[in-house]
PAVEX-670094 format. One record per residue (C-alpha): residue in three letters; x, y, z. Coordinates in steps of 0.25 Angstrom, whole numbers, plus 5000, padded with zeros to 4 digits. Layout:
% residues N
ALAXYZ...
//
This chain:
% residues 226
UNK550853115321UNK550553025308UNK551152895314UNK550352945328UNK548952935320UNK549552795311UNK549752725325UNK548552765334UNK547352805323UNK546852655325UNK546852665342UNK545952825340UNK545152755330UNK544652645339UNK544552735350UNK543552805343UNK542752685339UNK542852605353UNK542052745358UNK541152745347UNK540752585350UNK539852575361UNK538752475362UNK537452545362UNK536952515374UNK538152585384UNK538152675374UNK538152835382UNK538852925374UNK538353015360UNK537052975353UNK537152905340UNK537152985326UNK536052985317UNK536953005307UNK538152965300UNK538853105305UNK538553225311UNK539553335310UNK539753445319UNK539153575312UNK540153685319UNK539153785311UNK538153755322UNK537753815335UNK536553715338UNK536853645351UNK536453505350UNK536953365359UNK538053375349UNK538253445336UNK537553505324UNK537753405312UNK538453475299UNK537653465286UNK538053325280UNK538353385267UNK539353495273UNK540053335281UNK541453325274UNK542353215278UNK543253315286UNK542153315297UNK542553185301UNK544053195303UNK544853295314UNK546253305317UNK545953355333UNK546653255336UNK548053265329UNK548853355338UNK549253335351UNK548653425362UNK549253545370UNK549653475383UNK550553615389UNK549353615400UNK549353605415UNK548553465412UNK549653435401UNK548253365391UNK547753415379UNK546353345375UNK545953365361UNK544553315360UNK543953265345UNK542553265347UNK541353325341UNK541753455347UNK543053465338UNK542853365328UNK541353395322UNK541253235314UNK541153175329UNK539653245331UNK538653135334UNK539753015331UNK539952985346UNK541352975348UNK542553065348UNK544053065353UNK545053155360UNK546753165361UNK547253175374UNK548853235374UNK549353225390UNK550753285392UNK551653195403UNK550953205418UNK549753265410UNK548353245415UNK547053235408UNK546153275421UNK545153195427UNK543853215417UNK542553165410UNK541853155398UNK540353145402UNK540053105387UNK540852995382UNK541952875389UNK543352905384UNK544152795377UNK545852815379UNK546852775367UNK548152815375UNK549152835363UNK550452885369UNK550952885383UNK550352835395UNK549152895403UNK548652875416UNK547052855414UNK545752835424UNK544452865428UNK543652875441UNK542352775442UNK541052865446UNK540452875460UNK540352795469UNK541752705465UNK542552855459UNK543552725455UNK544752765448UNK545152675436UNK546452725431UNK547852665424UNK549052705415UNK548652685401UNK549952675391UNK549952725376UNK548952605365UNK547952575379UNK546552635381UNK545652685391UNK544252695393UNK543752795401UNK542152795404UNK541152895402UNK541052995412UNK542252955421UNK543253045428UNK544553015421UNK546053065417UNK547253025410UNK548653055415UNK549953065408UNK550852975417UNK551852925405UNK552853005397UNK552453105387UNK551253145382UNK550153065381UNK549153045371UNK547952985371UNK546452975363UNK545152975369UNK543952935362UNK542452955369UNK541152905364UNK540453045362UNK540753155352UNK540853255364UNK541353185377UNK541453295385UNK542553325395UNK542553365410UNK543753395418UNK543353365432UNK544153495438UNK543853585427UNK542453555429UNK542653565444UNK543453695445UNK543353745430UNK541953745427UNK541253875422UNK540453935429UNK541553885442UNK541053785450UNK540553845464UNK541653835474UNK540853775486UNK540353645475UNK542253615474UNK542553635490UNK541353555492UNK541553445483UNK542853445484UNK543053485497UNK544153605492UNK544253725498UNK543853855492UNK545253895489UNK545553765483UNK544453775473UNK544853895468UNK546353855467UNK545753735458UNK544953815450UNK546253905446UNK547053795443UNK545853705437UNK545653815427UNK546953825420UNK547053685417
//
């Protein structure tokens, strides 16, 4: 694990940075501080856009480290993925610093389902294996821009695009994700379809996706155990 961090630190710290440095002006993710740091207060229950700032006095240099991402993720799933997310969620330092970063362990033939992330683009560091990768271009074009991406290679995926990643080399694959928000959000397009809670009603599914009743119900079972 040591020699893992040695050779790839360099390619998660530039990740992070790349995400971090947009111009200004196309800039459409989290505010900018008006301070040199935030941290998340876990102590508070006040729900703000964002997080409750700790006392600067309690800040220790602790809260500005995690180790979330040092083990692989459990990928004994129908899905065969384990996404472990870093943001200000799990990792109280990111509050109000704009950025944060995720691992991505996909067993062989496993599938990170078509999704999105309403808040933030996603930049790709693919650092073992090989990975089929896309996403789908908004209405009216719905273009698909998709190819294999091979372990040290990149790939940006835009903010608020459908997209997915599959395992079509040998292995498990393992990739990082960085996103220029502290909390990017995710959506799985079926569990939102057929998992939400309260259910979607049934008539809004065969409709729009011209399904019959029994089919709906059938996705629903299967959709919620994945």
């Amino acid at each position: 694990m040591a020699s893992f961090w040695t050779d790839h630190k360099l390619a998660i710290l530039i990740l992070i940075v790349m995400a971090s440095m947009q111009p200004r002006g196309s800039r459409a993710a989290d505010e900018d501080p008006l301070q040199d740091f935030c941290v998340k207060d876990t102590t508070q229950q006040i729900h703000v856009n964002g997080f409750v700032c700790k006392d600067p006095a309690q800040v220790q240099a602790s809260d500005f480290t995690s180790a979330v991402l040092k083990n692989p993720g459990n990928t004994s799933n129908v899905l065969g993925l384990a996404v472990t997310a870093a943001n200000a969620l799990t990792f109280g330092g990111l509050n109000t610093q704009g950025v944060s970063i995720a691992r991505i362990d996909i067993a062989q033939n496993g599938l990170n389902p078509p999704h999105v992330h309403p808040r933030a683009a996603e930049l790709l560091y693919l650092a073992q294996g090989t990975l089929l990768v896309g996403f789908v271009t908004s209405t009216p074009d719905n273009k698909l821009f998709a190819l294999k991406i091979n372990a040290g290679e990149v790939f940006i995926f835009p903010r608020g695009l459908v997209h997915f990643q599959l395992n079509v080399g040998y292995g498990t694959a393992l990739a990082f994700s960085s996103f220029n928000s502290q909390n990017q959000g995710t959506s799985q397009l079926a569990k939102a379809l057929f998992a939400s809670n309260p259910p979607t009603n049934d008539a809004v599914l065969e409709k729009a996706l011209q399904l019959s009743a029994a089919d709906v119900q059938r996705l629903r079972a299967l959709i919620s155990k994945t």
